[in-house]
N, C-alpha and C positions, 0 to 999 in steps of 0.2 A: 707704888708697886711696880715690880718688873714685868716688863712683859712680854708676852710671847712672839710679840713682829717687832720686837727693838733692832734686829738685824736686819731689817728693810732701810733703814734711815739712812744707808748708805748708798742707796740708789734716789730715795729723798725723803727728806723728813714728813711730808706729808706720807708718805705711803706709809710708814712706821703708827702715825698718827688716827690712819686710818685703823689698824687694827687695835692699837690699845683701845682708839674711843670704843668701837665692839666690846674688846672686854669690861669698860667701865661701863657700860648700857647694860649688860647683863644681868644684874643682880637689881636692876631696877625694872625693868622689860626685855624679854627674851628673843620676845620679835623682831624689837626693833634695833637689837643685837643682829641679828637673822638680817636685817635689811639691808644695815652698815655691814655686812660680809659679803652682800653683792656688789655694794662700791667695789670694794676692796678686790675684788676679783675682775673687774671694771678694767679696776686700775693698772692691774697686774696685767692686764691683755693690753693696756697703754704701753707700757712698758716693753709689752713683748714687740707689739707693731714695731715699735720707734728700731728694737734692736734688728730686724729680720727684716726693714725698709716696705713696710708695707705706705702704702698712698691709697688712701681713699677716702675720697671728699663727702664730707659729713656722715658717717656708714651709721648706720645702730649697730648695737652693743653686738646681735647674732652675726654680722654681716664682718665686723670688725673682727671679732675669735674664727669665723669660718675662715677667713684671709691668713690669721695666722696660721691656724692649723693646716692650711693644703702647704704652707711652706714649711713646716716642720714636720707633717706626719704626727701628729701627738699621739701619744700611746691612749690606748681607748680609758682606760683608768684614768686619767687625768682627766680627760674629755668630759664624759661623767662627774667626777667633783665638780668641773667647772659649771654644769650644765644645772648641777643639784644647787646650788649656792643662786645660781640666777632665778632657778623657778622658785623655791623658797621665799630667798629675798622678795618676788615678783606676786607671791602670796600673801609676807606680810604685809606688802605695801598694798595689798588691790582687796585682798579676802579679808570679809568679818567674821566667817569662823576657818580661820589658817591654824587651829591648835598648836600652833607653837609654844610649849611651854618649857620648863628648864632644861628637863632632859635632852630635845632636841636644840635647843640653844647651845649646849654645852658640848653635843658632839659637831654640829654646825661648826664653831668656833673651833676648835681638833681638826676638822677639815681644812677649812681654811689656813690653820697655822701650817699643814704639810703642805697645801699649794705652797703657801709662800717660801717654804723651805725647798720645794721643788725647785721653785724659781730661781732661787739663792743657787740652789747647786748647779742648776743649767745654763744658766747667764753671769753669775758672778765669779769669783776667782777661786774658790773653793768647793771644788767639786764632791769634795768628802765632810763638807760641812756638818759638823755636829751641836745639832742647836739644844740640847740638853734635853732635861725631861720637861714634859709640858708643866705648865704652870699656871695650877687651879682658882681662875679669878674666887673671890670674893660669893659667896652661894647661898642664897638666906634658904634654897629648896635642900638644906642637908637633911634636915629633919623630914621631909618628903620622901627625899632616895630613901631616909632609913625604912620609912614607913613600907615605900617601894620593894626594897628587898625582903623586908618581912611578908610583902604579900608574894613574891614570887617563893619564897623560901616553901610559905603555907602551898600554893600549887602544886610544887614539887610532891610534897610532903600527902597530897590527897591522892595522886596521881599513883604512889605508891601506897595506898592504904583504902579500905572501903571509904568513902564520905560517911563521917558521922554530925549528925545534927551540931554539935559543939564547935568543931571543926569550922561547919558552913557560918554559923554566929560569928566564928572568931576573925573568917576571911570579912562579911560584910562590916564588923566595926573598924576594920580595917581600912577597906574601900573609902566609908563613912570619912575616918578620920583622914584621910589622902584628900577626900574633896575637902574639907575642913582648911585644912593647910594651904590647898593652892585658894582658896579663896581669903585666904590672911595674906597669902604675898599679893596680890590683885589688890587687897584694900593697900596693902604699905606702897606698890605701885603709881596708885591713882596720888597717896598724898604726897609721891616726891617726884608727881608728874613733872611741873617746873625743870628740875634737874635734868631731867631724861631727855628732857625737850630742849635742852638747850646742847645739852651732848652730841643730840642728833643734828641740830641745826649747824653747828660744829664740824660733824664728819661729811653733811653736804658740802659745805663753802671749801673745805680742803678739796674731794672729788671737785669739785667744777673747776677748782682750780689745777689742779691737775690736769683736766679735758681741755681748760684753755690755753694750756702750757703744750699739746700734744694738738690741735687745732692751729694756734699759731705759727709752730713749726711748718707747716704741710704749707700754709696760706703763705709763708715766705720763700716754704721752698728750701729753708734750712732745718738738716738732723744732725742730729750725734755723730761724733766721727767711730762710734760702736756701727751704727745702724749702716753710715758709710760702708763699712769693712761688711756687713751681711750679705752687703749688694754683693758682693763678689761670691760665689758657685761654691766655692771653699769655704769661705767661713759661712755660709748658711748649710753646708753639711756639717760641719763641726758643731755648729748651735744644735741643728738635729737629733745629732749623734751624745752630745751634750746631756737634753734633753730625755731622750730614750734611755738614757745610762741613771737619769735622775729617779725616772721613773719607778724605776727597779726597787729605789728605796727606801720609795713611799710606804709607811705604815700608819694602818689606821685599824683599830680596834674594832670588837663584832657590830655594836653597837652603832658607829660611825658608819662602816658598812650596809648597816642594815638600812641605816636612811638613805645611802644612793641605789641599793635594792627596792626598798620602797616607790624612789622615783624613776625606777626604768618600767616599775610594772605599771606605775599609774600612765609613764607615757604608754604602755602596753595596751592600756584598755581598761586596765584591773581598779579596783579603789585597793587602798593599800596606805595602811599607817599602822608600823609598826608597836607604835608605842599606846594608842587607843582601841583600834581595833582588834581587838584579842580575843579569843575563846574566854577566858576568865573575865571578862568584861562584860560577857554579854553575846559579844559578835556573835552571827548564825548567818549563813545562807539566804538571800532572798530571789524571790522570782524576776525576772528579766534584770536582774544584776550582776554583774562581772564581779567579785569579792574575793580581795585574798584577805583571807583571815589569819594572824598569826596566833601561834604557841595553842597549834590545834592537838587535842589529846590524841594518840594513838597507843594501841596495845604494846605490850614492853615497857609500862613506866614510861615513856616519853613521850615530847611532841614534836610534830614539825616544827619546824619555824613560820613556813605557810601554808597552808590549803587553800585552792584556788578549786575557786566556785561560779559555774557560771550556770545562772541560776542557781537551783539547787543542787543542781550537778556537780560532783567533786572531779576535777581534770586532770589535777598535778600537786605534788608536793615540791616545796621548796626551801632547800635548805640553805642557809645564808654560813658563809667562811668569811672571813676576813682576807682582806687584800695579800697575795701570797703564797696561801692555801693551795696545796695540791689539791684542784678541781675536779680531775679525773678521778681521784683515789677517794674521793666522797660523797661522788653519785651513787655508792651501794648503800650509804646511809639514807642517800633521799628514799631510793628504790623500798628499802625496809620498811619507813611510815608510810610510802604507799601500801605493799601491801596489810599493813597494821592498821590501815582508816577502818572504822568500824562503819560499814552500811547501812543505812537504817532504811526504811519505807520510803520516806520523805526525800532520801536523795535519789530513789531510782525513778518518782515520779517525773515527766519530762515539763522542763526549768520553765519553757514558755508557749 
């Protein structure tokens, strides 16, 4: 199969390698997809040091990206992907319940591929790089999405209508059959564990080798004659300006969006998972908890995206755009399912 970081392999074939193994993990574990995307972003900030002459002796992975970014400025969108991809990663590798499952795997991976496309346009020779359309690994959770879209469709669909008894039957066998399925790919998981494992042992030995390829440079005191030329005041604004110009053309879909939204409100305070946490799930309010709930019903047939609750207090509505999106021009939307939240008793009691 082709894949979606084959245009990396020209800065080096391990970097290339790193992403396809992500994609062939996927369809086996999603996590551990998710984990190989934080090498991969690792890597990428190797890359970026070496070009932009960064020196710092043994740094971690925060210490090494904050170095580049004061020399380039990065645009805050970037920053965020970069930032989403490590705590993720940082999850599947440390948390036993990181709910990583396809859907967030699949937009994970879409993430990653525009870093890298970032990267390509801001350091490599083609600034207007056109890497085609993404290209959907291999997804035994299709039967899931469908399942998926059927239950958002029914939401929609109650949302505009009284709730009738039938209705609510037809969302739970719904629900039902949704845990049905992710618990068939969980077993097909465990039995081609073997494989996944050896995929992954795979995309470490590449990463180290890369870190020891970007390590022994520094220890000798030998770079790139790229990174040579950064040194100079000029070409590290061009890379800059490079960079800023790349940024622009980043796209990422609502869905992708919504999981680096997700993780600026968890750094916020908030709990926040877009893809479990829902009104239709279940999600409600609870006392001495910070909670944004997404796809909360609001009057007008619609929902927010989030209700943010602390306690049982309702704060704020939050509407999620995609990267791009005139921001200004879409705050009267949030404004609206504010005032559309319906009050009830239990929110005006005080939270703690």
């Amino acid at each position: 199969m082709s894949s979606n970081f084959s245009f990396l392999a020209g800065y080096s074939p391990l970097l290339a390698d790193l992403g396809a193994t992500a994609e062939r993990l996927f369809p086996y574990d999603p996590a551990s997809s998710v984990l190989k995307l934080r090498l991969l972003a690792e890597a990428l900030t190797l890359e970026m040091a070496n070009r932009v002459g960064v020196h710092l002796q043994q740094p971690t992975q925060a210490e090494l990206f904050r170095a580049v970014d004061s020399r380039l400025n990065l645009d805050p969108q970037i920053r965020q992907m970069f930032h989403l991809l490590r705590q993720r990663g940082n999850a599947a590798a440390h948390q036993v319940q990181h709910d990583i499952g396809y859907p967030e795997g699949m937009e994970a991976l879409k993430i990653a591929r525009e870093l890298a496309v970032w990267f390509h346009r801001s350091f490599g020779s083609q600034p207007d790089f056109k890497p085609g359309a993404f290209i959907l690994p291999d997804n035994p959770s299709q039967k899931l999405a469908t399942l998926q879209q059927q239950i958002a469709q029914l939401n929609r669909d109650l949302q505009q209508a009284q709730i009738s008894q039938s209705a609510q039957a037809e969302l739970a066998r719904l629900l039902e059959a949704q845990a049905d399925q992710e618990r068939e790919m969980a077993r097909r998981a465990q039995e081609e564990k073997e494989i996944f494992e050896a995929l992954a042992t795979e995309a470490s030995e590449r990463y180290a080798l890369l870190k020891a390829e970007f390590d022994n440079k520094h220890a000798t005191g030998t770079t790139t004659s790229t990174a040579d030329e950064a040194s100079n005041a000029a070409s590290l604004k061009a890379f800059s300006e490079r960079a800023a110009d790349a940024a622009k053309k980043v796209v990422m879909n609502e869905a992708a969006t919504r999981l680096v939204i997700d993780q600026m409100l968890t750094d916020a305070g908030w709990e926040a998972d877009t893809v479990h946490q829902t009104h239709a799930k279940g999600a409600r309010p609870e006392r001495n908890k910070n909670k944004a709930i997404s796809e909360w019903p609001t009057l007008g047939q619609q929902s927010a995206d989030y209700l943010l609750f602390a306690g049982l207090t309702p704060v704020a509505a939050v509407e999620a755009k995609r990267i791009n999106t005139n921001v200004a021009g879409k705050i009267p939307q949030a404004e609206r399912y504010a005032r559309g939240f319906q009050l009830k008793e239990e929110h005006a009691t005080p939270s703690r």
